[in-house]
C-alpha positions, 0 to 999 in steps of 0.5 A: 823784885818785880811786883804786879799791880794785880792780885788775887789777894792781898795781905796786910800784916806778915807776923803769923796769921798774915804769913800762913794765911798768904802761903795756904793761899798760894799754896792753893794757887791764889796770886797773893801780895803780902807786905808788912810794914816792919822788918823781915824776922822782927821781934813782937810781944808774944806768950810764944806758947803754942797748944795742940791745934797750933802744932798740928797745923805747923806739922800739917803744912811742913813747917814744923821741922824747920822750927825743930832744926833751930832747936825749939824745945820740946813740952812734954809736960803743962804743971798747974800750980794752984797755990801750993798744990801741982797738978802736971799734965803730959803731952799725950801724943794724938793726931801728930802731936806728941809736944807743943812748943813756944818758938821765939817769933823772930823765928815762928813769923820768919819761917812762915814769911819764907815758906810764903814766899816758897809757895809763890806768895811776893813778899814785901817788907817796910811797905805801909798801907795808907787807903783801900781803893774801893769799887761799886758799891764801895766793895774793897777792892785793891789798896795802896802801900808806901815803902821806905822811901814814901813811893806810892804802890796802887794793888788791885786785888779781889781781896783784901786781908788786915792781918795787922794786928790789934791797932789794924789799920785794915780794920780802921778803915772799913768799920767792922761790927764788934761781935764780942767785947771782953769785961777784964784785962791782965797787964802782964811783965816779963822778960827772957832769962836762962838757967831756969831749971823747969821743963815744960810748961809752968803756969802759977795761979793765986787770987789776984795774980798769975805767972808762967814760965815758957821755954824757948829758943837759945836756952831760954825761959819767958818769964812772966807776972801778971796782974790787973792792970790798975795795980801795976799803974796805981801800985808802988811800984809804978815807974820800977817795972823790976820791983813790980815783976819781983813782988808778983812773982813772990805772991804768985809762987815765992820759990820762983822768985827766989830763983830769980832774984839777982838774974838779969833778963837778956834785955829789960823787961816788957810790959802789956799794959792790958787790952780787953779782948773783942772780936770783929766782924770777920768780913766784908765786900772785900776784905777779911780779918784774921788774927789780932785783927780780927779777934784778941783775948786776953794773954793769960791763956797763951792761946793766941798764937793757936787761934791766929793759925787757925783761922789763917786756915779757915779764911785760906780756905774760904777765900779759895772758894771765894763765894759768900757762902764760905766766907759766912762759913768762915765767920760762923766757925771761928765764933763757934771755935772761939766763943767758949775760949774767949768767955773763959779767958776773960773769966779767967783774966779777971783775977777774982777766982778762988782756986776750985774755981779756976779749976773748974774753968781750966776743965772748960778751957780744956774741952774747947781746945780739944773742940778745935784740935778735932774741927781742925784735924778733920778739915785736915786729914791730920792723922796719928803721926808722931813729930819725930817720925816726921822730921826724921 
C-alpha cells in the first residue's frame, strides 16, 4: 500500500469513532491516514448496545445493511426491570429507526474500517504513534508512527485526530483541559452466552447493583453484573470472577441467575474494573479528540458507542469547514448533547438510588437521548424510513 507523506487528516485509533470519523471525512473529500495500533476486526470491551442516534447515523451513511446481512439481531423492545416490577418499552419506528441494535465490535469496528477505506481513507493496521511533530507556535502538525517492524513513518498533516480510546496517547501528549470529571464508577463482569431466551433489551436495577442482558451476533446474549467497584476487589469473591458474576446476578433478578447457572460463557468472563467518566478538552492548534478519547461515561447506560458516532460526525463536519469557528462549534455542542447524559450516568453509576428514584433519572436520560436523536436528525436530513424498506 502506497502511503504519502501528506495528509489532510490523520486519525490515530480505528475502533468506531476513528473509522467513521475518517470515512465522513473522506467521504468529504478530506485525504485521511487512519492507523491503529491493533489488528484489522479485533475484539475490545464493549456494551455492544447501540440507541436510537447510533442506528440512525449507520442507516444515514449506508452502513446498516452491511451489519444486518451478518445478522445482527433486531431490538423491538428495551424491559426495565425495577426490582420485581417490568416495565417494557417498543421501538417505535421515528426518523428510519424502527430497531436498535448491538453488533459485536469485531463486526461494528470492521464494517467501519472497510467503508473508510472505500471512501478513499489509507488504512493502516499494527502502526503506533510515538510523538507528534509540532510547528509554529507549537501547533500539531503531523505525527510519526511505527509498524511492526519498528520502522519509522514521519506524516504531515493539517490535523491530527486521538480517537485512541481511554488511555490515548493523543490526548497524553498534548495535555487537554479536563471539562468534566465523574464522582462514581461501576466495575462490571460479563461474558457471552447462548440459548438466553429473552428478546430485546433487558436491564435489571436493585440498590446497590445492576444487570443487563444484550443480544448480539451468532445467537448470542452479552450478559453482565455490575456492581461498585470496591465490592468486586474487597468482596469475597475477589480472585473467583464466576462466583462474583453468579452472586450479582441473584441479587439483581435471581430468575436470571437461575437461568444461567451451570452455562458456560464462550470464553472466560471480563472484567471492567471501573473507570470515572471525564471529558477533555475537545480540541486544539492541531489536534481534535473524539470518542473514548475525548469523553467517557460510565458503562452502565450503554450509551457509548451512540456518543462516540456522534461525535465522529460533528468533528467530520468541523474539520471539512477547518476554521476556528467550527471546531469551537463542535466542542459547544457535544458539551450541550453530552452534559445531561453524563450527570445522569454518573447518578446512575453510583448505586445509591432507591428505585422511584432510578425512575425518575431514566425519565431524564430518556428526554437527552431524544435531544440528540433531533440535533442529529436535522444535521442529517434523516427522514422517516423504515430499515427494512432501506436494505430490502
Amino acid at each position: 500500500m502506497f502511503v504519502h507523506d501528506t495528509y489532510d487528516a490523520v486519525v490515530i485509533g480505528a475502533r468506531c469513532a476513528g473509522a467513521a470519523t475518517a470515512m465522513l471525512m473522506a467521504r468529504k473529500g478530506m485525504r485521511v491516514l487512519l492507523i491503529d495500533r491493533g489488528g484489522y476486526g479485533a475484539d475490545t470491551i464493549s456494551t455492544h448496545a447501540l440507541m436510537r442516534t447510533g442506528v440512525l447515523q449507520l442507516h444515514r451513511w449506508g452502513v446498516l445493511p452491511r451489519l444486518l446481512e451478518a445478522g445482527t439481531p433486531a431490538v423491538r423492545a428495551t424491559t426495565f426491570h425495577y426490582g420485581d416490577e417490568l416495565v417494557t418499552i417498543p421501538i417505535k419506528p421515528s426518523q428510519g429507526v424502527d430497531a436498535l441494535y448491538a453488533p459485536r465490535r469485531t463486526l461494528l469496528d470492521s464494517t467501519l474500517v472497510d467503508a473508510a477505506r472505500e471512501a478513499g481513507a489509507t488504512v493502516l493496521h499494527g502502526h503506533t504513534l510515538v510523538r507528534l511533530a509540532r510547528g509554529r507556535g507549537s501547533r500539531v502538525c503531523g505525527a510519526t508512527v511505527l509498524d511492526a517492524d519498528g520502522n519509522a513513518l514521519a506524516i504531515t498533516a493539517d490535523l491530527v485526530v486521538g480517537a485512541d480510546g481511554i488511555g490515548s496517547t493523543v490526548a497524553r501528549l498534548v495535555e487537554p483541559e479536563t471539562v468534566l470529571e465523574a464522582r462514581h464508577a461501576t466495575a462490571l463482569i460479563f461474558g457471552y452466552f447462548q440459548h438466553v431466551d429473552l428478546a430485546g433489551y433487558h436491564w435489571w436495577y436493585r440498590p446497590g447493583v445492576g444487570a443487563g442482558a444484550i443480544p448480539t451476533n451468532g445467537g448470542r446474549h452479552c450478559v453482565f453484573a455490575a456492581m461498585p467497584p470496591g465490592r468486586l476487589w474487597n468482596g469475597p469473591w475477589r480472585d473467583d470472577r464466576r462466583a462474583a458474576f453468579d452472586a450479582v446476578l441473584s441479587e439483581a433478578d435471581p430468575a436470571l441467575a437461575a437461568s444461567l447457572a451451570g452455562a458456560q460463557p464462550d470464553e472466560r468472563l471480563h472484567v471492567f474494573a471501573g473507570r470515572k467518566g471525564y471529558m477533555r478538552q475537545a480540541f486544539g492548534p492541531g489536534w481534535a479528540l473524539v470518542g473514548d478519547a475525548g469523553y467517557f461515561k460510565d458503562p452502565l447506560t450503554a450509551h457509548g458507542i451512540s456518543d462516540a458516532l456522534r461525535d465522529a460526525e460533528l468533528l467530520a463536519n468541523a474539520a471539512a469547514g477547518g476554521t476556528a469557528a467550527d471546531f469551537e462549534e463542535y466542542a459547544a455542542t457535544r458539551y450541550a448533547l453530552s452534559l445531561p447524559l453524563f450527570e445522569v450516568s454518573d447518578a446512575i453509576a453510583a448505586l445509591d438510588w432507591d428505585l422511584d428514584q432510578l425512575g425518575a433519572l431514566h425519565h431524564a436520560l430518556n428526554l437527552a437521548m431524544k435531544r440528540e436523536v433531533e440535533h442529529l436528525a436535522a444535521i442529517g436530513g434523516a427522514h422517516p424510513i423504515m430499515i427494512e424498506e432501506a436494505v430490502a
